[in-house]
N, C-alpha and C positions, 0 to 999 in steps of 0.2 A: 589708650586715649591720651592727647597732648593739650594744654592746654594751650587757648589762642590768648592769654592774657598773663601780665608779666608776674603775677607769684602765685597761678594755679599750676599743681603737679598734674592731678587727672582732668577737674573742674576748671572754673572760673574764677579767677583771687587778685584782686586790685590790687591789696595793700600785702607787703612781705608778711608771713607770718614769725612772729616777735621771738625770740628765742633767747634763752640765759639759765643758767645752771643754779644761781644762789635766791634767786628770787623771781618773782613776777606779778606785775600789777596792773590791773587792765580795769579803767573807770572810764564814767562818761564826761570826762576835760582830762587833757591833757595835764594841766595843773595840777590837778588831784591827781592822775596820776605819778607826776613826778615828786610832789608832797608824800606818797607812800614810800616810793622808790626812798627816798633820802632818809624816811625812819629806819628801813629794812638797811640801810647802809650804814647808820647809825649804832645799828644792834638790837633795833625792834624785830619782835616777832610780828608775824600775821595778823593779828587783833592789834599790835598798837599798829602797824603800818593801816589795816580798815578803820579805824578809827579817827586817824589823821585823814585820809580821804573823804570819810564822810562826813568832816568836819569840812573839810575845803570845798567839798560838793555844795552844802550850806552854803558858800560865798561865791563860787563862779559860776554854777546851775540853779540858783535860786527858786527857779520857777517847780522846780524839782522834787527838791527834797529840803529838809531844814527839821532843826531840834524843834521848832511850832508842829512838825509831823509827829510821822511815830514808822516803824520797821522792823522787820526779819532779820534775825543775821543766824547763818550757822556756821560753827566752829570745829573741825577739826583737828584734835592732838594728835599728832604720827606716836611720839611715844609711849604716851598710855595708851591711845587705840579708843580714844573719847568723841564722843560725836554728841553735838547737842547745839538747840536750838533756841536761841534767845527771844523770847516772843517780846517786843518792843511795843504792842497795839495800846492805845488807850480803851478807856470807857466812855461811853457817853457823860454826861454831865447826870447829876442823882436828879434835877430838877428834869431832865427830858421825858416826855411823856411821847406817846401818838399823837395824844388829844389835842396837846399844842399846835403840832400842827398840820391838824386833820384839812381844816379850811384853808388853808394857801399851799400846805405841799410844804415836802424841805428845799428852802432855799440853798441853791449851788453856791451862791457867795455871800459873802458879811458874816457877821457877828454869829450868826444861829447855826452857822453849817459846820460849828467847830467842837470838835470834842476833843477828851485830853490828850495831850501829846506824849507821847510814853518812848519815844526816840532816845531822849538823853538818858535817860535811866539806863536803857538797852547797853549803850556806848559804856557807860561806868561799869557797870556791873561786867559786862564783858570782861573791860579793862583789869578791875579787881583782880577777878578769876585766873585770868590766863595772861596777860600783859606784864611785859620784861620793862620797859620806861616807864619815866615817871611820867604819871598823866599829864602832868601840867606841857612835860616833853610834847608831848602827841598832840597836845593843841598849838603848838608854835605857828607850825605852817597856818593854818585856818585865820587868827590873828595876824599875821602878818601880812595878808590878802585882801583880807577887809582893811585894814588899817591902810595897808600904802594903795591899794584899789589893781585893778587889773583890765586889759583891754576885752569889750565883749565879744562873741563871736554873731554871727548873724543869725544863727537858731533863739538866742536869748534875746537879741535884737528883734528879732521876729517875733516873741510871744511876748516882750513887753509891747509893743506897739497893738497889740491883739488885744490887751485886757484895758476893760475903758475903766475899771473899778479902781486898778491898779493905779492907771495914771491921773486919776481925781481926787483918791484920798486922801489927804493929807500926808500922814505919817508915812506912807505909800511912794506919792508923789516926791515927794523931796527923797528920796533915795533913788528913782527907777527912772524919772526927766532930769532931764535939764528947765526949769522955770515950764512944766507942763509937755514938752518936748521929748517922746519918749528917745532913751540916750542910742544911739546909733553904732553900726560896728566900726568895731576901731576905737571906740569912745571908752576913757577910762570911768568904770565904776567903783565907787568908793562904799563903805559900807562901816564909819567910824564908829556910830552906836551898835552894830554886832558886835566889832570888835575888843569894846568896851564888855558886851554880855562875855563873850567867848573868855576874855580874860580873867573875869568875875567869876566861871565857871571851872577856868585852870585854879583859883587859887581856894576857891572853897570848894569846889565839888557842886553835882548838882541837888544841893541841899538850899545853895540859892536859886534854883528855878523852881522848885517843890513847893517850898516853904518858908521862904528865905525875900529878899528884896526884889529878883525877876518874878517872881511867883504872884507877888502883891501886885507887880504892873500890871501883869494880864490879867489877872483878875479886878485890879481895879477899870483898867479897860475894856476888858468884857462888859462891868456893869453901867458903864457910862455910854457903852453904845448899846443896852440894849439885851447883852448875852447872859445866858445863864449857867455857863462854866466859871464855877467859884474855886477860888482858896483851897475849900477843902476837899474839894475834885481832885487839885493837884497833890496836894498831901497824900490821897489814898492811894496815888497810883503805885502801884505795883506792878513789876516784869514779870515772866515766868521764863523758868529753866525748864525747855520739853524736851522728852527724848524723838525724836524723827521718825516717821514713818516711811516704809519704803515697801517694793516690788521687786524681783526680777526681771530682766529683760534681756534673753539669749543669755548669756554668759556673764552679766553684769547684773550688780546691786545698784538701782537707784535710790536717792532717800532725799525723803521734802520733808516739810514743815506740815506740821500735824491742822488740825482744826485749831481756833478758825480762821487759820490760813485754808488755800484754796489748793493746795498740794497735790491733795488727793486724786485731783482731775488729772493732773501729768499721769501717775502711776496707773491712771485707768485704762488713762489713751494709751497708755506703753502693753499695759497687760492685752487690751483689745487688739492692737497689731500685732500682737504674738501669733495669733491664731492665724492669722494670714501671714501671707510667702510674702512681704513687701520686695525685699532686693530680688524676687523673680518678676516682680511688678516694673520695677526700676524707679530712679531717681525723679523725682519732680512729673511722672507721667501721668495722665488722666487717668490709668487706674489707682494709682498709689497717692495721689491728691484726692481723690475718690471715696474710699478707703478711710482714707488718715479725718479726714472731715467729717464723714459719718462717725466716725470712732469719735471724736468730739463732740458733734451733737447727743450720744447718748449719755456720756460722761456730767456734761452741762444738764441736761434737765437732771438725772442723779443729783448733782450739787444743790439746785434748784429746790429739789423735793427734803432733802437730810442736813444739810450743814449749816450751820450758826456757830455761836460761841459754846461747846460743852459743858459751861458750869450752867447752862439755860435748858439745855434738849441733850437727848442721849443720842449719838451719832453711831449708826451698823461701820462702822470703818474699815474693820475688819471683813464684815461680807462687802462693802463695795470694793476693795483690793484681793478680792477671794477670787482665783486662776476658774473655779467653777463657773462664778457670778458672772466673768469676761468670755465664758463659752455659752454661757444661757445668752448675754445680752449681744455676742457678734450676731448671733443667728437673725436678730433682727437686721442687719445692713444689707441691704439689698446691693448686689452690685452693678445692677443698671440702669437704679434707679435713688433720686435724693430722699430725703427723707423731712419731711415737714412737722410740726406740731410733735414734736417726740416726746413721748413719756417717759417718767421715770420706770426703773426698774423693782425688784424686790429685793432687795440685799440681806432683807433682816434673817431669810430663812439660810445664808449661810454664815450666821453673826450667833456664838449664843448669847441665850436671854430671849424675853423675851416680846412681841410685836408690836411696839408703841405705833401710835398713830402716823404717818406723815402725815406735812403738812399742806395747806392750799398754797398752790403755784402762784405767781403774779409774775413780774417782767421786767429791760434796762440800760442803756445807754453808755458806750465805752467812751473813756476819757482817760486816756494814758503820761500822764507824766508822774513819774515817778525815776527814781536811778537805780541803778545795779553797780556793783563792783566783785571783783573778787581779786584773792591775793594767794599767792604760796610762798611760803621762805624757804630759806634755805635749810630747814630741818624737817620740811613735810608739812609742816602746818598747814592748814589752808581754811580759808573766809569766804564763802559764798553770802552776798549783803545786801538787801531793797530795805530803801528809803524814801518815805514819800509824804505830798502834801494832801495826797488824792490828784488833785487835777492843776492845772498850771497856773502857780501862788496862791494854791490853796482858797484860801477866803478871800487871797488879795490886802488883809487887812495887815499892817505892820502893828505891832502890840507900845503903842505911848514911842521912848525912846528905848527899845530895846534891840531894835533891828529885826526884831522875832517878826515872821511871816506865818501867822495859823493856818492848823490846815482848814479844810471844808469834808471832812472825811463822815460828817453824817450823812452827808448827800448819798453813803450808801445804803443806808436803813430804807424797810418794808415798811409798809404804815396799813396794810391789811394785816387784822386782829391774827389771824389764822395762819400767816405766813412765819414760817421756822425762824425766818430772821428779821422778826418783829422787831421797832425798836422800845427799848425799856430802859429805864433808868439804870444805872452802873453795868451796863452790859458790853461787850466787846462784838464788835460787826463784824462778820462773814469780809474775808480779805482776800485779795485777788495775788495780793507778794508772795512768792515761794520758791528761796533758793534752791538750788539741787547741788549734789553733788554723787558722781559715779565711780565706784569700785569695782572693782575686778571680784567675783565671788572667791570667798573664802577660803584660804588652803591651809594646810598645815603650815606654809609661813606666815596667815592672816591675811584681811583684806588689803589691797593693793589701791590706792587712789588712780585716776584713771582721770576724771574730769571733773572741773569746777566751773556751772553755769549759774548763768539767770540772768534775767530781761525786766525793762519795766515795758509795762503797755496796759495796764488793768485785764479785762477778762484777755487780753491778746499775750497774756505771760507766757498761759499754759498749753499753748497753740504755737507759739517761738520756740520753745523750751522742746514740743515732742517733733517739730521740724530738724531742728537743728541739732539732739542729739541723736537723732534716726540719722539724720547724712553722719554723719560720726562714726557712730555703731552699725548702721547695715551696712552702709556705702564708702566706709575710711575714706571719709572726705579728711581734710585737713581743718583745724580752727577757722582761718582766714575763709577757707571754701564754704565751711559751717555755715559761718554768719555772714557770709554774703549773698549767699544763692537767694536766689528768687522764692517770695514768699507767699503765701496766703494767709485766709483772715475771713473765719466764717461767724457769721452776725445771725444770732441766732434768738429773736421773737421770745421771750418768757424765760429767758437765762443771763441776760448782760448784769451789769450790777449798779449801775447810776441812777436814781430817783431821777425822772418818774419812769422809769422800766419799760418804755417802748423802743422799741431798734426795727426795722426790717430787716426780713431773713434773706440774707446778701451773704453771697462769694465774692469776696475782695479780695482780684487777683493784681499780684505787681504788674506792670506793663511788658517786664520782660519775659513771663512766658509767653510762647507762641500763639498764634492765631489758632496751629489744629489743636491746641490744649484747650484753650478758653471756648473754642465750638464744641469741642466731645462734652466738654462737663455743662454746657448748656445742655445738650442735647439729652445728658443725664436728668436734669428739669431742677440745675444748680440755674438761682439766679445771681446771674456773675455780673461785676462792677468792677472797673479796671482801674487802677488806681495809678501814681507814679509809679515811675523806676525802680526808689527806692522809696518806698512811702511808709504809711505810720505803720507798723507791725511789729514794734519795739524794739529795743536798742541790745542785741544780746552780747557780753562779756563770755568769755569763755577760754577758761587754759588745759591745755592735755598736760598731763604729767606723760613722761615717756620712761616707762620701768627699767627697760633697759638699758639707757645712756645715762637717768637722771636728768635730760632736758627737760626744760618747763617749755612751750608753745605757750603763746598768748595769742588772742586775736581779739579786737572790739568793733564793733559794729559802725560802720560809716552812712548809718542814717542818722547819726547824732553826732555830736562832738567827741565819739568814744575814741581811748588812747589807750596802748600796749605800751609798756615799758619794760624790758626785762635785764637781769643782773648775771 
């Protein structure tokens, strides 16, 4: 097979796939991009070069991500053979209750949808650990962004003019319009008071966001509009160092982010298409879109029925990633038929210990903004890294003059008593973010890296993620083929993750599969919804290591502003 497009080999590939031997940096802006590139050339390793990105991602994808959030990152050391995961998540506020707000629901924007921001923590601690510059280095670029401002692109352009909260609030307003005019592409955006935080952050640490003089802002503006993340929310936050969970798949070691990240669902769906022949199925056909979709809806109600934050509920983790568990539960997939209302499974009898209750299901609404990056240098290292505000700028609220954008990341909490992921004071919420990354299994010379992914799109991560590393692994597509091929996006009634938890059960197909694709899986009794070309399905980053040559491939996603750089 030849490709009919200028850098597909077998498939379809718009944009070259990114190639360089000493490094590789693949985010969603160009900027950030080139802001890693220039650490890693400077003599930063992988952690200061993600670092520097997710700091510049702050400043030119705003709507994104930002230290008002919170995020995943995993770290790979080639020489010690260290794999670990920085869980970045905040907690609720100590004062949240249900009860608060039983009678109106959690609000998706302002002051109440915000809980603590655990992102910058993430960044330092990282840094500590494993990071060759000096921090204050790694924050250059980020500063220097905000400070001298930079031209927007029309995506950002596009979702400030989208947000009317954004463009009225005050603190808001004077950074995102011009005199109420949301700022247009082409148009420089300035961003003088982050630059002022970012700096304030290079020179103490973030010991001034914690507890320090940013700490006091947001909280004193918290309590003047209203909010009840305090002071000493911030003070208590604490990161966690996880170790990874992972699967099998053919010949490969995957490995995500543990609870309560949403990881687990990748490894399920990967272990479920084990059991079927997919590359006898073929690439993007109605039987292997078929398949692949079902293998997701039962993974999702699993999540649904067991996952929250583990220091709250005891999670079978082990029986839901048990090769047994994924042959008990294909047997459900019918192959000619969709599958509605799915239930969870029983995981706990391949788990020991022993049968704690599950809990009562409820339902939830996809809102994808969030970033992704990942990086490799030239010694192996490698950063697979989601950051996010929840949904796009977050609350919307800018915190006094800090430039801080909070998230709105309670908008994921249950508010039925009985649901697993109830919300509770100091609790951490069931998270849709989950880097991956792929090894070659184990030899007597050790694991081999292989691929660094991950996508933002809320529950559409973990659905990008087994699209795109199945064209990889079954079908040696290319990076660039990867993340461009035509996608899907199943919307799935009693599993999404947004208050207030209603979605219909929708196959959202891109426009550029065919007419007989999108008739067969109707006629499966998929109800299919055609969406663009390249529509929202998230923005996946992705580099192969190539064991052989030592080339790094990069490819990013061109449904967003994402950009490959390589060294």
């Amino acid at each position: 097979m030849t490709s009919k497009t200028p850098h597909g080999i077998q498939y379809e590939g718009y944009r070259p796939v990114v190639m360089g031997r000493n490094g590789m940096v693949c985010s969603g802006h160009p900027l950030a991009s080139q802001a890693g590139m220039q650490i890693l050339q400077k003599g930063g390793n992988a952690i200061d070069a993600a670092i520097a990105v997710g700091a510049c991602l702050n400043v030119v994808e705003p709507m994104m991500s930002g230290i008002g959030g919170d995020g995943f990152i995993m770290v790979y050391m080639k020489d010690s053979d260290e794999l670990r995961v920085i869980n970045a998540s905040g907690k609720s506020p100590m004062a949240a209750t249900r009860e608060m707000y039983l009678a109106s629901g959690i609000p998706h924007k302002g002051i109440n949808s915000v809980l603590v921001p655990g992102l910058l923590a993430g960044w330092y601690e990282a840094h500590k650990r494993f990071g060759l510059l000096p921090w204050s280095q790694v924050l250059d670029p980020s500063i220097e962004l905000a400070e001298c401002g930079f031209p927007i692109s029309n995506i950002l352009s596009n979702a400030i003019s989208e947000d009317n909260l954004l463009c009225s609030f005050p603190t808001s307003k004077d950074i995102f319009t011009r005199n109420g005019t949301p700022l247009q592409p082409g148009e420089i955006l300035y961003q003088k008071d982050l630059a002022r935080t970012f700096r304030l952050i290079s020179e103490e640490g973030p010991e001034t966001f914690y507890s320090g003089e940013i700490g006091s802002k947001i909280a004193t503006f918290s309590n003047e509009q209203g909010g009840i993340l305090s002071l000493q929310d911030l003070r208590d936050h604490q990161i966690l160092w996880q170790d990874p969970i992972s699967t099998t798949y053919r010949d490969y070691v995957v490995y995500e982010a543990p609870p309560n990240s949403s990881g687990h669902v990748l490894l399920q769906e990967l272990n479920l298409a084990e059991t079927f022949d997919i590359k006898n199925m073929g690439l993007n056909t109605m039987e292997s879109i078929h398949m692949m979709v079902e293998a997701k809806k039962l993974a999702f109600a699993d999540r649904e029925a067991y996952m929250a934050d583990p220091d709250f509920v005891d999670i079978p983790i082990d029986g839901l990633l048990s090769k047994e568990y994924a042959r008990e539960r294909a047997k459900q997939i019918d192959p000619e038929r969709a599958a509605f209302n799915v239930t969870c499974g029983s995981p706990w009898k391949f788990q020991k210990g022993l049968n704690p209750p599950r809990s009562i299901k409820s339902v939830g609404i996809p809102l994808e903004d969030t970033t992704c990056f990942v990086v490799v240098d030239r010694w192996g290292n490698s950063v697979s890294q989601l950051q996010s505000l929840q949904s796009a700028f977050g609350s919307s609220l800018v915190a006094r003059d800090t430039g801080i954008l909070l998230n709105n990341r309670m908008s994921y909490w249950h508010l039925g008593k009985d649901h697993v992921d109830v919300l509770e004071p100091g609790k951490r919420v069931r998270h849709t973010m989950n880097p991956v990354m792929v090894f070659k299994k184990a030899s007597n010379k050790g694991r081999k890296l292989v691929l660094v992914c991950g996508t933002p799109g809320a529950d559409t991560q973990v659905q990008t993620n087994f699209q795109v590393i199945s064209h990889v692994l079954d079908f040696g597509m290319n990076v660039v083929e990867a993340v461009e091929a035509p996608r899907w996006r199943s919307l799935q009634d009693g599993t999404e993750s947004n208050y207030p938890h209603r979605v219909p059960d929708q196959l959202l197909l891109e426009r550029r599969y065919s007419d007989d694709i999108r008739n067969a899986l109707m006629i499966k009794g998929h109800e299919v919804k055609v969406i663009g070309d390249w529509a929202a399905t998230g923005s996946e980053m992705m580099i192969y290591v190539d064991q052989e040559t030592g080339a790094l491939h990069g490819g990013a996603d061109p449904r967003r502003d994402g950009y490959a750089i390589g060294w």
